[in-house]
C-alpha positions as CSV (number, residue, x, y, z in Angstrom):
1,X,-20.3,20.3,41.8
2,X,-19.9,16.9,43.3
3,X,-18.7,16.8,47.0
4,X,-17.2,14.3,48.6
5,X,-18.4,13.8,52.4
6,X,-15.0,11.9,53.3
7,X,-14.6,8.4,55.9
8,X,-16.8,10.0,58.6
9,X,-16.5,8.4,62.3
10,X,-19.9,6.8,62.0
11,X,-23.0,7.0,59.5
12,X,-26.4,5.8,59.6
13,X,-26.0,4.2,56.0
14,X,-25.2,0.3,55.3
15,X,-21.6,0.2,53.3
16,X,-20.7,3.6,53.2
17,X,-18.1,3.8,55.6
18,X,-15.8,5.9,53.2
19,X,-18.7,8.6,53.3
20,X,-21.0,9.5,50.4
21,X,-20.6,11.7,47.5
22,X,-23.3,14.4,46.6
23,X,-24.8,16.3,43.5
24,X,-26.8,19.1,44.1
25,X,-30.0,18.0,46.2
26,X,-28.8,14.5,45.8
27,X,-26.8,11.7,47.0
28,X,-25.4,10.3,44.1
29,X,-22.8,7.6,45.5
30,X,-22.0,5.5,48.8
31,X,-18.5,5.1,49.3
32,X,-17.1,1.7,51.5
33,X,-14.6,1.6,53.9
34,X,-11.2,2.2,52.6
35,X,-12.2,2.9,49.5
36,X,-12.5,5.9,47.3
37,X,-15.7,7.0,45.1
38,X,-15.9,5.8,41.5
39,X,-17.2,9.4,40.1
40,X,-14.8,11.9,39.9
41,X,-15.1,14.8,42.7
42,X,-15.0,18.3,42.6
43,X,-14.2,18.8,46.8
44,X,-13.8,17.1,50.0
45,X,-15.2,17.7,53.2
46,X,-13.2,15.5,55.8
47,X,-15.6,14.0,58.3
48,X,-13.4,12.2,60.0
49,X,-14.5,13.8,63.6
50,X,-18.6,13.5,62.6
51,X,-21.1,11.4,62.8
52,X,-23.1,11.9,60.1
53,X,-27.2,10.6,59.8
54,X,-29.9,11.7,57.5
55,X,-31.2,15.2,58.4
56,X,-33.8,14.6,61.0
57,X,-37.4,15.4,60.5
58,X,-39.8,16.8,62.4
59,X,-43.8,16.0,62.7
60,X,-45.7,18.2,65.1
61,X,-44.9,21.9,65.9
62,X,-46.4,25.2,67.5
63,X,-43.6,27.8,66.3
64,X,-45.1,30.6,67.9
65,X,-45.8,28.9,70.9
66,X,-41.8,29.6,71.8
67,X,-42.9,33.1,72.5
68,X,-45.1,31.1,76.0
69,X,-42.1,29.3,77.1
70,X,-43.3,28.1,80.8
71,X,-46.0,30.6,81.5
72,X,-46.3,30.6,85.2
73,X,-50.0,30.6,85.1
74,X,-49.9,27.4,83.0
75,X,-47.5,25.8,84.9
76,X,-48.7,22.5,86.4
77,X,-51.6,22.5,84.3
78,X,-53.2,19.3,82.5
79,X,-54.1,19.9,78.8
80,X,-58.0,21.4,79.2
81,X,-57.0,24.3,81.4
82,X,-53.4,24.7,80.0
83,X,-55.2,25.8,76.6
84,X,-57.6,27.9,78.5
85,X,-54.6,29.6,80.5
86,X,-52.9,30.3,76.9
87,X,-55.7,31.3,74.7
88,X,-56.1,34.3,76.0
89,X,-52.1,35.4,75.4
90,X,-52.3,33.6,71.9
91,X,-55.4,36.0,70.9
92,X,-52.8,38.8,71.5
93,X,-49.7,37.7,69.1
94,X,-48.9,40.1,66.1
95,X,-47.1,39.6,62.9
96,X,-44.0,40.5,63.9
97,X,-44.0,37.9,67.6
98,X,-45.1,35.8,64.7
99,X,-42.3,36.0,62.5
100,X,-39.9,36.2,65.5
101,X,-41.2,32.9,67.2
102,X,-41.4,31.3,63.4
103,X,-37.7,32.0,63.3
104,X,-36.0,31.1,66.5
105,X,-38.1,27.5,66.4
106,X,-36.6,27.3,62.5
107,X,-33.3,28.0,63.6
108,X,-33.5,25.8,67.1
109,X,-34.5,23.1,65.0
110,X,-31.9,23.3,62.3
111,X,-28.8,23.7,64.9
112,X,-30.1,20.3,66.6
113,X,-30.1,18.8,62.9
114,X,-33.1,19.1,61.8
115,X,-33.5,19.5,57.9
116,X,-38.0,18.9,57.4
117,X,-40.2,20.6,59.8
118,X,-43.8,20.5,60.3
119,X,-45.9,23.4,61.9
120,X,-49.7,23.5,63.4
121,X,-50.7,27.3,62.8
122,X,-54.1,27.3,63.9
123,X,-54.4,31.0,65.6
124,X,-55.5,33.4,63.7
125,X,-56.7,36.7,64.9
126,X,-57.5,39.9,63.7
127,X,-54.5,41.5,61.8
128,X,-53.1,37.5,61.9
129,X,-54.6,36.1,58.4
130,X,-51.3,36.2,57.0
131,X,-50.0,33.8,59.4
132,X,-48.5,30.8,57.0
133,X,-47.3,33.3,54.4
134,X,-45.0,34.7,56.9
135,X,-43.9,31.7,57.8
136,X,-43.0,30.5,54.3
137,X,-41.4,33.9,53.8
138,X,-39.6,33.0,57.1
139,X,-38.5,29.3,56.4
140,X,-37.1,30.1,52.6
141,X,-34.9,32.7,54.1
142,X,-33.4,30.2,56.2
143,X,-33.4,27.4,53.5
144,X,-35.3,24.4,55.8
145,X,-37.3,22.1,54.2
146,X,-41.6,22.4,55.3
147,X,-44.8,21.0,55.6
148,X,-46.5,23.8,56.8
149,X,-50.2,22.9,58.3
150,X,-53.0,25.4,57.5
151,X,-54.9,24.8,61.1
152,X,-57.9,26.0,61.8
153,X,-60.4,26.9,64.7
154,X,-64.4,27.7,63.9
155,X,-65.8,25.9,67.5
156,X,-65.3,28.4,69.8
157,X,-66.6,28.5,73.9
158,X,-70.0,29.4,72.4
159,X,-70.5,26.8,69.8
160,X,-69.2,24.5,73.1
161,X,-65.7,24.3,72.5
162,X,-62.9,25.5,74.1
163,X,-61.1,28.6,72.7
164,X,-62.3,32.1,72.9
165,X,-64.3,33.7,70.2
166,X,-60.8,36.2,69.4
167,X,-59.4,33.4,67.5
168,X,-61.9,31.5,65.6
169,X,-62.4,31.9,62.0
170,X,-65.5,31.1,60.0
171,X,-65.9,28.2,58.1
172,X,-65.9,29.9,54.9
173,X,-62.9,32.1,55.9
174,X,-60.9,28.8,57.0
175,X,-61.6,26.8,53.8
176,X,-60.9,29.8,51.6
177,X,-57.7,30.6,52.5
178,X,-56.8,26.5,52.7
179,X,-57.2,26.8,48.9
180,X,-55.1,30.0,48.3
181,X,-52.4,28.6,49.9
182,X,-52.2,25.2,48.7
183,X,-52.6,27.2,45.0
184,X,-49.8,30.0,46.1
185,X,-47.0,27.4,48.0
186,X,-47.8,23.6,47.6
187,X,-45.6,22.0,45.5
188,X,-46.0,18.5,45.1
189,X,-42.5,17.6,43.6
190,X,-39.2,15.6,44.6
191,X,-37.5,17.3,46.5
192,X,-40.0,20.2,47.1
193,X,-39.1,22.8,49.9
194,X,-42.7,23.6,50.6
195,X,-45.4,22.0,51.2
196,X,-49.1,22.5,52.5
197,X,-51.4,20.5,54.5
198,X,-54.8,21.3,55.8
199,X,-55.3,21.0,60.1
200,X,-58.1,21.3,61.6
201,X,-56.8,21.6,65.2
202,X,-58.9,19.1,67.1
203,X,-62.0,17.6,67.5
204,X,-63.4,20.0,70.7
205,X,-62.3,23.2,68.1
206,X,-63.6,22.4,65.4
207,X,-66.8,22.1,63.5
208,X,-67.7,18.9,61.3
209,X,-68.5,21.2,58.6
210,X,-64.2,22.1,58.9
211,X,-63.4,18.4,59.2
212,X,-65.3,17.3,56.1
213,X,-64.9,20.4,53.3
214,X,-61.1,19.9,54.7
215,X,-61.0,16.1,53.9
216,X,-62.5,17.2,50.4
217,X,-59.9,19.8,50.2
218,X,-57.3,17.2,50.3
219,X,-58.6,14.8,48.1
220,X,-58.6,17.5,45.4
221,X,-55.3,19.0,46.2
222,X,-53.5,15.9,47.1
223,X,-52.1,17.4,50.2
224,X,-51.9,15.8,53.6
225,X,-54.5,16.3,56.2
226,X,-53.4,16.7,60.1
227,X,-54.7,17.5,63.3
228,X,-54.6,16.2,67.3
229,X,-56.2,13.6,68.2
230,X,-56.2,11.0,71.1
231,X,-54.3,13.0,73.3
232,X,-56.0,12.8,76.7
233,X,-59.0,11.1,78.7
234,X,-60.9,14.2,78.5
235,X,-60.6,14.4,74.4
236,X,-62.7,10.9,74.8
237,X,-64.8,12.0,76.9
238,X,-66.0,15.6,75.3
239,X,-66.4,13.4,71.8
240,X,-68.8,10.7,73.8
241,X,-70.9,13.4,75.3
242,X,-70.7,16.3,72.2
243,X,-70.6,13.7,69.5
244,X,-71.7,10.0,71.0
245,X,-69.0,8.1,69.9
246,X,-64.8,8.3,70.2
247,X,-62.4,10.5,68.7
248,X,-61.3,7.7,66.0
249,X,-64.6,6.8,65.0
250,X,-65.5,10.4,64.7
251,X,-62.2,10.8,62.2
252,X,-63.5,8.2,60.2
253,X,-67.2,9.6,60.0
254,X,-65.6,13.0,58.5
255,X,-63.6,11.0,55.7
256,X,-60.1,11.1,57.6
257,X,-59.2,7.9,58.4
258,X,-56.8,7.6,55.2
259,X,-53.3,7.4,54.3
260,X,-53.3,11.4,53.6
261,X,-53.7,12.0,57.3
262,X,-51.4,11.8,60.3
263,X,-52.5,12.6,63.7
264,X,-50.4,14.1,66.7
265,X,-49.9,12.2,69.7
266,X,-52.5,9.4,69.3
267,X,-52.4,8.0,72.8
268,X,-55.4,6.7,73.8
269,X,-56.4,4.7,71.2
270,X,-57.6,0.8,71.7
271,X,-56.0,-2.5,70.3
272,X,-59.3,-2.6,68.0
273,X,-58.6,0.9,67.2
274,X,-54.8,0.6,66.5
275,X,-55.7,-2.3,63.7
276,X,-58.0,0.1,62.3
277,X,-55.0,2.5,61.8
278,X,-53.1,0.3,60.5
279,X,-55.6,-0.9,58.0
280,X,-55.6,2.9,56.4
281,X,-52.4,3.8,57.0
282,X,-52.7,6.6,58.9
283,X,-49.4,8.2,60.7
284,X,-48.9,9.2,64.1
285,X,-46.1,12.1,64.9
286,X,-45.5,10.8,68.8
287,X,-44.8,13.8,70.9
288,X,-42.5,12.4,74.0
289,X,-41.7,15.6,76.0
290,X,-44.9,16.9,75.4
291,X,-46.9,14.3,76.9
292,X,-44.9,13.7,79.6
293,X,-45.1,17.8,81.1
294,X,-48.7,17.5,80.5
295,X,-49.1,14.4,81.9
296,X,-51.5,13.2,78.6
297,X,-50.2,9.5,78.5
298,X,-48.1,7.3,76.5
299,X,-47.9,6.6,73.1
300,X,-47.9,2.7,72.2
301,X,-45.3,3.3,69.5
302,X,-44.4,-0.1,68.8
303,X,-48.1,-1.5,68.8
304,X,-48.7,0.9,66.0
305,X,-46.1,0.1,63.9
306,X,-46.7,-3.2,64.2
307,X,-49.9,-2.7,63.4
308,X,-48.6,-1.3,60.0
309,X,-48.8,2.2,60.9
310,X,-46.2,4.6,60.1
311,X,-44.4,6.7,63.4
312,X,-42.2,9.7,63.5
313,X,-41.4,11.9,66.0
314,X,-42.3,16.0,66.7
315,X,-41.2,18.1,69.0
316,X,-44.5,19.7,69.5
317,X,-45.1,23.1,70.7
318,X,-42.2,25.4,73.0
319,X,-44.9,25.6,75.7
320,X,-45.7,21.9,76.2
321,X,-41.8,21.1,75.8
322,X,-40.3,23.6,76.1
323,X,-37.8,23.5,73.5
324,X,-37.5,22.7,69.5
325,X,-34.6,20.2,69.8
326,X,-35.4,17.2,67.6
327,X,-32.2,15.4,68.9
328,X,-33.2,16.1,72.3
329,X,-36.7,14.6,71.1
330,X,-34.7,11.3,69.5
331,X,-33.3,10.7,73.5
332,X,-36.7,11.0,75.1
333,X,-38.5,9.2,72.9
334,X,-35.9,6.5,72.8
335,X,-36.1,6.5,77.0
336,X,-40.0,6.7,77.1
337,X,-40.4,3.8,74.6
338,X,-37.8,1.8,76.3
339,X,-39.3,2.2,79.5
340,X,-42.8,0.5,78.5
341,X,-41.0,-1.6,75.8
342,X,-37.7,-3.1,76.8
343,X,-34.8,-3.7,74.8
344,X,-36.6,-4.3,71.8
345,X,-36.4,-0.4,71.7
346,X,-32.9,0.7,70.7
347,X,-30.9,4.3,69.8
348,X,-31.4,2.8,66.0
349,X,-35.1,2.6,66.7
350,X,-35.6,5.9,68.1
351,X,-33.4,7.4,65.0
352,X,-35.0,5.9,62.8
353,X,-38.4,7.2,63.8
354,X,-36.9,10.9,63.4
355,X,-35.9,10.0,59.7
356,X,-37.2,7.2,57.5
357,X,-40.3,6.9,59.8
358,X,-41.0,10.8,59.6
359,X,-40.5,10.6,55.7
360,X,-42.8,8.0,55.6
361,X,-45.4,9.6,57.5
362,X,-45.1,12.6,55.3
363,X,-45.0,10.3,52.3
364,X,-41.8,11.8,51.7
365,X,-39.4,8.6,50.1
366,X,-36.8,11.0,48.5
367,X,-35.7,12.3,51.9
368,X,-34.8,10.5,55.4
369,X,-32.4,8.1,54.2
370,X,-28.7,8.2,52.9
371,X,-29.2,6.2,49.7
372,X,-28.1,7.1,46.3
373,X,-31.0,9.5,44.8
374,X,-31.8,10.5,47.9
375,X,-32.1,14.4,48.6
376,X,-28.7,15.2,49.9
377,X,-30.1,16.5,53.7
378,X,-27.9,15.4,56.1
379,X,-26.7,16.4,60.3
380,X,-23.3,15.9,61.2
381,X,-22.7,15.7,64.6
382,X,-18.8,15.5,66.8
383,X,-18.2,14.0,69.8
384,X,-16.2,16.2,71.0
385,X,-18.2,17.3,74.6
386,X,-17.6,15.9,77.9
387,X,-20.9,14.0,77.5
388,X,-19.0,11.8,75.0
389,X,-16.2,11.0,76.5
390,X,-15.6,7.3,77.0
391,X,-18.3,6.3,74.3
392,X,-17.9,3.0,72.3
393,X,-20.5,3.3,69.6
394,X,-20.7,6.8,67.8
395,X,-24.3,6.2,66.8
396,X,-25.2,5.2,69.9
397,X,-23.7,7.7,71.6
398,X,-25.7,10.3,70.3
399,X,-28.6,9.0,71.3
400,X,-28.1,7.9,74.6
401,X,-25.2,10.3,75.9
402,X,-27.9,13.3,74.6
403,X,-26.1,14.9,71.8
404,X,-28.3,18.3,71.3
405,X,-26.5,20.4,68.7
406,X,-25.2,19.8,64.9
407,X,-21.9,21.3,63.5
408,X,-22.8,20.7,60.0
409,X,-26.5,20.3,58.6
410,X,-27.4,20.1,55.2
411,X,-30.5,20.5,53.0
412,X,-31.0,20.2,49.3
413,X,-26.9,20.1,49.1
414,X,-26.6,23.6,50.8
415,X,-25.1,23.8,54.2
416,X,-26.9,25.7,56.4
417,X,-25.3,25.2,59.5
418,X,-21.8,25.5,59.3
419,X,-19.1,25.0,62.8
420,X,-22.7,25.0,65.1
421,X,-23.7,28.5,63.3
422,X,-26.5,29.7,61.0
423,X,-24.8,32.3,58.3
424,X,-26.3,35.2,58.2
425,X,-28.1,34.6,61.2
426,X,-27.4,36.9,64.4
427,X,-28.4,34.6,66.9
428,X,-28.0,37.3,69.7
429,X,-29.9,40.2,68.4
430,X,-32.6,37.1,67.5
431,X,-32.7,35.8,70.9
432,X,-32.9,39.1,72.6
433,X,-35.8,40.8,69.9
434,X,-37.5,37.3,70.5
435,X,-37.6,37.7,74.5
436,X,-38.6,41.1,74.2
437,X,-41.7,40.1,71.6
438,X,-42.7,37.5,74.4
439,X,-42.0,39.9,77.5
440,X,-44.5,41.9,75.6
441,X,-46.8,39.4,74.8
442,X,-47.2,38.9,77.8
443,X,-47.2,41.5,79.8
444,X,-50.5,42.8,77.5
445,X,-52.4,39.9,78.8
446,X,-51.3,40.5,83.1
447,X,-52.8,43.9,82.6
């Protein structure tokens, strides 16, 4: 069935101001103003009150971390000691807080347009093991597109790192299931709806052993590799003393420094270093809210990509945001960059970071863009709240006025959120089961 997406108020596509037409999972024609398509239709949908842009995408995620949403003890809390605060409550979380958190980040993140999410599982205690299959389970029930990040923690306080022994695995249990579930879920293809990548979680939690079988892993598999790195001072300073040198040369001495990795946040890194990651290609998902509440540092987003490397944009984690809103994300990264960057930095910049540069990143080309043979994921947006009233340019107006929730979303040609609702999905009965999961949670560890 062909659809025609009809003379929307505004789209992030060059002639297509009669809309696009699409096929499935794919955009098959773009329509110019005042003109109609060339293929014959089978229905219209008239987005004459939308503002339609590619579906955004989404780098760097903790879903289950929305069951920690400001944790008073953590509050106020610089990275180091925030994880130590949380570890303990992490240790505690069982399969269903799991599936719970896994599905009220999904369906946050698809109501503020997203269509490609990322997520950083890398806790896995007893009874836990199952952690990414869930999440699969829970992502093709909703229909969102996913890179989903085997992480992984064998350096525990011990061994000199910094979680607790509760949520370590061994190497041998970490690599093992990285291959059963890039055999049992990775698919490689256009247009693929899930995908795994392997992610060691960071430098001070992980062993070298991890770093390298992982980077071998990858290589075999052809999957992406991700992890943190460069996020604070004090990352620098535990690789100088545990390792003697920094956390970029360290990523290179394990085999990482390739175009198969991207890295979350990647703030402190030097001029020297950023030509370095240019040079491989190596991606950076920049984490605005995030670093700002922990007060980590700045990401120099437009050195990197001039440097040649490729940026997109992740929401990170519910308790170092505290929300999954990817639009939300466009705004502050678009006001962070502009701050330290000037004009050059504009809503277009900021949007496309959350599209073609996340695609990129993800070596994703079919998706991010509204092209013909494009996957057909898209966000439509109205301006129909008090925010936007007065507003001169659609497109800019979603960025800067702070648009935060989609009333149409589509992925793979299938509209999954339809009038600013999820079918099928209860939001209530989620929201209140997901509060009580976390009052739970919680209250296990203030005994």
């Amino acid at each position: 069935m062909k659809l025609w997406i009809k003379n929307p108020l505004s789209i992030l596509a060059e002639n297509a101001g009669g809309g696009i037409v699409v096929e499935g999972t794919t955009i098959i024609e773009l329509v110019p103003s005042g003109a109609n398509p060339s293929l014959t239709y089978d229905s219209v949908f008239d987005a004459s009150s939308h503002v339609v842009i590619p579906g955004l995408i989404n780098l760097h995620h903790h879903f289950y971390q929305t069951l920690t949403r400001v944790f008073p003890a953590a509050l106020n809390k610089d990275l180091f000691p925030w994880l130590k605060t949380l570890y303990p409550i992490w240790a505690k979380l069982n399969p269903e807080a799991l599936r719970l958190g896994t599905r009220l980040a999904l369906a946050e993140l698809l109501l503020s347009g997203c269509t490609t999410t990322s997520d950083h599982h890398y806790i896995f205690p007893p009874g836990l093991e199952k952690a990414i299959d869930w999440q699969v389970e829970e992502a093709q029930l909703l229909g969102i597109r996913v890179v989903l990040c085997r992480g992984s923690m064998d350096r525990s306080q011990k061994d000199g790192g910094l979680p607790p022994d509760s949520v370590v695995q061994t190497s041998d249990e970490i690599l093992e299931d990285s291959e059963r579930l890039i055999n049992k879920y990775h698919n490689s293809n256009e247009g693929a709806m899930t995908q795994i990548a392997l992610a060691p979680c960071s430098p001070f939690s992980v062993s070298e052993e991890v770093m390298h079988e992982s980077s071998k892993l990858s290589k075999k598999h052809s999957v992406l590799l991700h992890t943190h790195l460069a996020e604070t001072e004090d990352e620098n300073s535990f690789c100088l003393e545990k390792m003697g040198c920094r956390p970029l040369d360290y990523l290179e001495q394990v085999g990482w420094l390739t175009e198969q990795t991207w890295l979350a946040h990647g703030i402190h890194f030097s001029d020297t270093e950023i030509q370095r990651l240019g040079a491989s290609k190596t991606g950076i998902a920049h984490c605005p809210s995030s670093n700002m509440l922990l007060s980590s540092g700045v990401c120099r987003v437009t050195q990197l990509e001039k440097s040649g490397v490729p940026v997109g944009i992740g929401v990170d984690g519910s308790a170092s945001n505290d929300n999954s809103n990817i639009m939300k994300e466009v705004r502050q990264a678009f006001l962070l960059q502009r701050l330290h960057n000037g004009s050059q930095v504009t809503h277009l910049t900021a949007l496309s970071w959350a599209t073609e540069g996340g695609a990129n990143v993800l070596r994703r080309p079919e998706i991010g863009r509204i092209k013909p043979g494009m996957q057909s994921d898209l966000a439509l947006f109205k301006l129909d709240e008090l925010r936007f009233s007065g507003y001169g340019d659609p497109l800019a107006a979603l960025v800067i006025c702070g648009a935060e929730r989609a009333d149409y979303v589509m992925v793979a040609g299938k509209w999954l959120v339809i009038d600013g609702q999820i079918p099928g999905l209860n939001l209530n009965e989620l929201k209140n089961q997901h509060h009580k999961a976390a009052t739970d949670l919680q209250a296990i560890y203030l005994k």
